[in-house]
C-alpha positions as CSV (number, residue, x, y, z in Angstrom):
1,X,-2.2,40.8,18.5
2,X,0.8,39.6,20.7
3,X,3.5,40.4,17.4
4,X,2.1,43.1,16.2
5,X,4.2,45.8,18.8
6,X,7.4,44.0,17.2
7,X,6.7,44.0,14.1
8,X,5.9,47.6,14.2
9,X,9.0,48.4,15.0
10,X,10.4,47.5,11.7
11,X,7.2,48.1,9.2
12,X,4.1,50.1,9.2
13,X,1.0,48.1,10.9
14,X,-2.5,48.4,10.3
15,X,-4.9,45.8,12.3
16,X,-8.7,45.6,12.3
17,X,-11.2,43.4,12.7
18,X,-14.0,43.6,9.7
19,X,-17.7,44.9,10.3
20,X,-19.7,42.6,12.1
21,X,-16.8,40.3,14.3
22,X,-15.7,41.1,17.6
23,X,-18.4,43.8,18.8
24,X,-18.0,46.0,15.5
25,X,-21.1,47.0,14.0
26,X,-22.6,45.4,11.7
27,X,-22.1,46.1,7.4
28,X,-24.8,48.1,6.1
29,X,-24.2,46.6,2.9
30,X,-23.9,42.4,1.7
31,X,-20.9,41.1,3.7
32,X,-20.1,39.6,0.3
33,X,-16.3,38.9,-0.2
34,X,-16.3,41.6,-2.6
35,X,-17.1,44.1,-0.2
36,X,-15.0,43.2,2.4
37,X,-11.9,43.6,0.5
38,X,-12.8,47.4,-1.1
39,X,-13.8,48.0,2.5
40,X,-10.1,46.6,3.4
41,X,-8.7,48.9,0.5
42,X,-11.1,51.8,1.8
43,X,-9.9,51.6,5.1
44,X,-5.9,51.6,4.1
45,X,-6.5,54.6,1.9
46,X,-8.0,56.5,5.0
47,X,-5.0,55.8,6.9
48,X,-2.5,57.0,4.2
49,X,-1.5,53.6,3.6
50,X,-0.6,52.8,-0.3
51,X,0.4,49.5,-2.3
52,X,1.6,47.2,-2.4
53,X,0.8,45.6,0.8
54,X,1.5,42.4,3.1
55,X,-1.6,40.9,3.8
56,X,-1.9,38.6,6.5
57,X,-5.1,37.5,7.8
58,X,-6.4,34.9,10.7
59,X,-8.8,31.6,9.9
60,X,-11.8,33.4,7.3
61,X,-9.3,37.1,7.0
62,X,-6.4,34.7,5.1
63,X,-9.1,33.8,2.7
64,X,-10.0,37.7,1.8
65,X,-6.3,38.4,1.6
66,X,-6.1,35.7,-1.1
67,X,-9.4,37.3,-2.9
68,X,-7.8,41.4,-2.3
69,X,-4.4,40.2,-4.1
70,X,-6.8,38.6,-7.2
71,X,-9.2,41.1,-7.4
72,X,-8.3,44.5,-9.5
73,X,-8.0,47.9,-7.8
């Protein structure tokens, strides 16, 4: 969280944390890999945001980033 205010300087930054961590509530649906990243894709759209995209996630978000970039839109 510390980078992001530099790195926004020079690029467009989106940061969340996914349903269920950190006090969010919890998914309504399986918290399946699969659903986390069109949730992810979702989310981007709502904010106007378009590929392609840098993904860079922490500990268990680096391993959804892997499956959004193998996964079709």
């Amino acid at each position: 969280m510390k980078i992001l205010p530099a790195i926004s300087e020079s690029s467009s930054v989106f940061s969340y944390n996914r349903f269920g961590v950190a006090g969010i509530d919890k998914p309504k649906v399986s918290h399946d890999g699969l659903n986390i990243v069109n949730t992810l894709r979702e989310a981007l759209t709502s904010v106007g945001f378009e590929p392609p995209f840098l993904l860079v996630g922490h500990s268990l978000g680096g391993l959804y980033a892997n499956l959004c970039s193998l996964l079709p839109e």
